[in-house]
N, C-alpha and C positions, 0 to 999 in steps of 0.2 A: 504494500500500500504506500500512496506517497507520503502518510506520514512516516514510514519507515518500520511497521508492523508489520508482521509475518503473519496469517492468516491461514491456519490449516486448516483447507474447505472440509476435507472427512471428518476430523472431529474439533471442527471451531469454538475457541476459547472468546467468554466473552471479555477475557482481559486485551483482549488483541482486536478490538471491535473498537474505532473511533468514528465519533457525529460527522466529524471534518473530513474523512474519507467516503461514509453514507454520502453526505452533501455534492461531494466532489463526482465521485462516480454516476447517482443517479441524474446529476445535472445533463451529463453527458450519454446516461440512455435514451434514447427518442423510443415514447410509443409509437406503435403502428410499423414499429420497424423502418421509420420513417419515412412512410408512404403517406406524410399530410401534405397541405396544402400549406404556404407560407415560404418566409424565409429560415428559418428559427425552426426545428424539429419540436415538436411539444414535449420535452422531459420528463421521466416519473418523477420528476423531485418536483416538476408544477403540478405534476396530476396529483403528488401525494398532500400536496398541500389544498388542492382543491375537494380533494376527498373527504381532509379535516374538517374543513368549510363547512361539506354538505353534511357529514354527520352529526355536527352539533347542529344544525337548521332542523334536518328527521329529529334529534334529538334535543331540545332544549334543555340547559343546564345540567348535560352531558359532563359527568367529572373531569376534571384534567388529564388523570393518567388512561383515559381510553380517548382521548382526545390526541394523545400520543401517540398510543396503541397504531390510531386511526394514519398518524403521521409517516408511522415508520409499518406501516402494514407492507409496502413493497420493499422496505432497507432490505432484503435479500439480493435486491438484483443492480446492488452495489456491487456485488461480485458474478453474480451467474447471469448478468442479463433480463431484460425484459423477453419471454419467451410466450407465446399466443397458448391460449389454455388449450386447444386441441393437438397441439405438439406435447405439453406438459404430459397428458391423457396416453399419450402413445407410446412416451417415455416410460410411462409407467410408475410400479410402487417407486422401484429404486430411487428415481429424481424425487417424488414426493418427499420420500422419507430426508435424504440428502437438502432441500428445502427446507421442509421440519426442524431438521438441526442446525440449521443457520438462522433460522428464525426464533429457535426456543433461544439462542446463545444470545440474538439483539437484543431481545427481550429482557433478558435478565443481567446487562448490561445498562440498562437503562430505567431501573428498577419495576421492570412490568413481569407479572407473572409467565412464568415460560408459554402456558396455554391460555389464549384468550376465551374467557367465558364465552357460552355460545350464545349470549344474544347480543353483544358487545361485536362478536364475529360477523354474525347475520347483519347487524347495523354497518358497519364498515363496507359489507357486502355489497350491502343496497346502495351504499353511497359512491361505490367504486364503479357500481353500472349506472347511478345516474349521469356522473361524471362522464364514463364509456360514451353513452346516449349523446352528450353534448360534443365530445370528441369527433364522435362517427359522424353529426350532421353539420359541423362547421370546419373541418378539418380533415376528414377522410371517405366524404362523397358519397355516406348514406343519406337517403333521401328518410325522413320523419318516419313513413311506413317501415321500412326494414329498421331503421335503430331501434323501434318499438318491438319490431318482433325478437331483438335479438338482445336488448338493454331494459324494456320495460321503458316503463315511463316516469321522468323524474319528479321529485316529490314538491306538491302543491307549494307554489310558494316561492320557488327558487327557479332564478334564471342566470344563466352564466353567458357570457361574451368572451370566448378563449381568444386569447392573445398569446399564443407561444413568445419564451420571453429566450434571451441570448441564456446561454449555457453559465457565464457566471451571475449575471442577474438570479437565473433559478436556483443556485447554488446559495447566495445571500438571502435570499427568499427564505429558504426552507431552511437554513441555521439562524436566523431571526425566528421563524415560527417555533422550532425547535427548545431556543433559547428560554421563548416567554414560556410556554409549555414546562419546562424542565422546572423552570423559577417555580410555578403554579405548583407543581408536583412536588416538588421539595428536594430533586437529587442535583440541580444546580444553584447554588445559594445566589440572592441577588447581588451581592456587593461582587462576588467574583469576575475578574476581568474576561475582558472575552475579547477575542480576538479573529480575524478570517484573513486569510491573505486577496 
């Protein structure tokens, strides 16, 4: 990693797990394998922040740490990629599991339980396809009807205008959100200095 951690993807330590590499890497994943429209690929690290968004809106006064949860729901593919769930599907147990363990390791690095409760998960879900939904018809050339069939429909209330932002924009983006979240939670104290290159 560029911060200079070693990261063994078979069995990852969450001592070797930094925000500032999450940050760094997802800036630089583009959803859709960057088949959008723009200049700017739209990055999991916008999507994961929009995610956050939408699930405290489903969820009003939604706690901090699944607020987080909601945050770093993709910090995996800091390391393995944004990978389309029907490829996931065909990879099989082995990749799931190999995910699993990269996700239980962010988790409890960050002081979140390894496993996320299942309606805390379900919620994250919903807000990862409403976001999807908004992707697929301003960015990736689904017309309303197919993102409905394949995202559902987003939740009453909430409208989004995606602006893919440059790669370290989304980067400062999501260690600012990360930051306030952390304060809220209590594992990054406020007075602490903080810093991003």
């Amino acid at each position: 990693m560029l911060s200079g951690r070693r990261l063994d993807l078979l069995d990852p330590s969450p001592f070797d797990i930094e925000i500032e590499d999450i940050a760094h890497g997802l800036a630089r994943v583009a959803r859709w394998n960057g088949q959008t429209i723009g200049e700017h690929a739209f990055s999991v690290a916008q999507h994961s922040c929009v995610v956050e968004e939408i699930a405290a809106h489903i969820k009003p006064g939604l706690e901090p740490k699944w607020r987080l949860a909601a945050l770093l729901h993709d910090a995996s593919e800091y390391v393995i990629g944004d990978m389309i769930s029907p490829f996931k599907a065909a990879l099989g147990v082995s990749y799931k599991s190999f995910e699993a363990r990269l996700e239980d390791a962010i988790h409890v690095r960050f002081g979140l339980p390894p496993k996320t409760p299942a309606q805390i998960k379900k919620l994250i879900k919903s807000a990862d396809k409403a976001c999807a939904f908004f992707e697929a018809t301003q960015l990736a050339g689904f017309n309303a009807k197919e993102a409905l069939g394949f995202f559902g429909s987003p939740p009453p209330g909430y409208d989004l205008i995606i602006d893919p932002l440059p790669a370290p924009v989304a980067q400062q983006r999501y260690l600012e959100r990360y930051r306030i979240l952390a304060e809220a939670v209590g594992i990054l104290p406020a007075a602490e200095a903080w810093h991003t290159e």
